[in-house]
N, C-alpha and C positions, 0 to 999 in steps of 0.2 A: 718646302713648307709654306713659305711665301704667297707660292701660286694656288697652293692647296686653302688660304688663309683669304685670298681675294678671290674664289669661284665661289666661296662662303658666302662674303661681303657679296657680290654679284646676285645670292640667292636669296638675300635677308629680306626679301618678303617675302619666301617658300619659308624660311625657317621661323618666324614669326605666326605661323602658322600650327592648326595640332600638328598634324603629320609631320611638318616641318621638325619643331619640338620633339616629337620620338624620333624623328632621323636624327638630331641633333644629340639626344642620349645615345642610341647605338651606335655611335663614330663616337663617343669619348667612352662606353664599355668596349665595344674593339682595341681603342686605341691603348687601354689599361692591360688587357689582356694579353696584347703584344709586345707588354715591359717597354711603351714609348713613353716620352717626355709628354705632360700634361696639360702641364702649368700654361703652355700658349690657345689650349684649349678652355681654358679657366677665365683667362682675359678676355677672350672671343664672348664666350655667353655673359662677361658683365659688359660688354661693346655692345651686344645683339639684345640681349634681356633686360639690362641694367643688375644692380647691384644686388638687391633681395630677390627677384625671380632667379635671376642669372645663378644668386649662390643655389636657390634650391634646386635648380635643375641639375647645376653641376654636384650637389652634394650625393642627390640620388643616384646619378652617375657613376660616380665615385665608388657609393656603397655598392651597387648592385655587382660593378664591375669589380671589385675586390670580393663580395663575397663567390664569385664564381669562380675568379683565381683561386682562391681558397680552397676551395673542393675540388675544381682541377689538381690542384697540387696534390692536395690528400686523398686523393683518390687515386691518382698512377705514377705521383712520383714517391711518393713517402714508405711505401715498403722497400722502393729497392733504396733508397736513403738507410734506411733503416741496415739493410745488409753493409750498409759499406760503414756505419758506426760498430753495427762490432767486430768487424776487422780493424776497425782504429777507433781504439775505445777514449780516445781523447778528445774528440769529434764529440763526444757523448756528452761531454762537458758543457757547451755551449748548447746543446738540446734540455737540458737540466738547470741550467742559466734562466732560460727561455720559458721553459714548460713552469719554474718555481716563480718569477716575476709575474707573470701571470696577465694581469689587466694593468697593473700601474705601469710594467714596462711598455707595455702595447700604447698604452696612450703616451707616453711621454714620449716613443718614439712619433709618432703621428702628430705630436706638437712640434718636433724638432724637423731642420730645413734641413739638414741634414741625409735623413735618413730617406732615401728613393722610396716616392709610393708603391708605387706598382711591383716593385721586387719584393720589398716586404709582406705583399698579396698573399704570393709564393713562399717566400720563407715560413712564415706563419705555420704556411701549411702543411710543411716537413717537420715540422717538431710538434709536440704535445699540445697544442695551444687551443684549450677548450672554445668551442663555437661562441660560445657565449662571451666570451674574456674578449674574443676578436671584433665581435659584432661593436660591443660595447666602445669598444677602446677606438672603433671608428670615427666617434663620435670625434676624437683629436684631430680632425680635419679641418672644423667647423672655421675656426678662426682664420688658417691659410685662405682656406676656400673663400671667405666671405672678401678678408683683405686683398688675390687676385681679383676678383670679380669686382671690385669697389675700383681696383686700378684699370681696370679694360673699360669701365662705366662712364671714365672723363676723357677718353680719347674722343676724337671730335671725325675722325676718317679714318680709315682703316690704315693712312698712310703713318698716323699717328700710334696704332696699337702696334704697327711692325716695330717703329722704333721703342715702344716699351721696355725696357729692363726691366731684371727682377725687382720685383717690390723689392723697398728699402725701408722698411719702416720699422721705427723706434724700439715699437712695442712689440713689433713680431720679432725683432732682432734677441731683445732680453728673451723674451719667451723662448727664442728658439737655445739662446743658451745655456739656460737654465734646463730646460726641458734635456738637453744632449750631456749636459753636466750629470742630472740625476740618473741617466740613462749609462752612463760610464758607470758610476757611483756604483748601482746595486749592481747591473753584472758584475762589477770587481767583488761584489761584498758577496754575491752569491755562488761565483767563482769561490772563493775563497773557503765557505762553506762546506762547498760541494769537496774538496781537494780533503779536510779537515775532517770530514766524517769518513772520507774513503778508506 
């Protein structure tokens, strides 16, 4: 990743570039699509971009490369998913969690650190989760996305953004707990529901 992260740096005046900029989306939609880790790609474009271009490249990134997991998923996995819920109808449970939370759970998971981007793509995609509820609830990136990109923006050399950690920050920390709180919360509550009417 390192080496992959310094031929970058080597090329950032190719990627400051248009061309450069669309090779730089299609390597973080590949990279999404492949269920890889992101987030060092988030830092890179606020290193390369700074912090407002870098978010908006990476948000559109983001988006495009989730909405196509998305339809991947429901396109060739979600029937045969489907067979294997009702062979185990308790499985169904967690689809009906999902399918009833609808857009509040989608965003709060996408606010929480918690919860892996790029899997969630996919999962999405195997259960009920209206196009629209998904699209929408993407929008719960905004804040990660912007606060990566704000941390890759004040490295000074690229020897600087390898050492980077995960942000640490205050305000994404409450957000993210809260966000994961609410997100227990109604699964349990809608859990609950779901058992209670059966």
């Amino acid at each position: 990743m390192n080496i992959f992260i310094e031929n970058i740096y080597n090329l950032s005046f190719f990627f400051n570039t248009g061309i450069g900029i669309f090779s730089f989306v299609c390597i973080y939609i590949l990279i999404v699509l492949l269920i890889l880790p992101v987030s060092w790609l988030s830092l890179l474009a606020g290193f390369l971009y700074g912090s407002y271009f870098g978010s908006i490249i990476v948000f559109i990134s983001a988006y495009v490369g989730a909405l196509v997991a998305f339809f991947v998923s429901k396109s060739f996995f979600a029937k045969k998913l489907k067979n294997l819920f009702s062979r185990y109808p308790k499985l169904s449970v967690m689809q009906k969690v999902v399918e009833k939370g609808g857009l509040k759970l989608i965003f709060l998971a996408r606010l929480s650190p918690i919860f892996p981007f790029s899997i969630l793509n996919y999962f999405y995609g195997l259960n009920n989760v209206k196009f629209r509820d998904f699209a929408l609830g993407l929008l719960g990136i905004i804040p990660g996305t912007f606060l990566y990109c704000s941390i890759g923006s004040l490295a000074k050399s690229i020897q600087e953004l390898k050492n980077v950690q995960s942000p640490n920050n205050l305000y994404m920390t409450i957000f993210g707990i809260i966000s994961t709180f609410l997100v227990i919360y109604f699964s349990a509550k809608y859990s609950r529901e779901y058992f209670e009417n059966s």
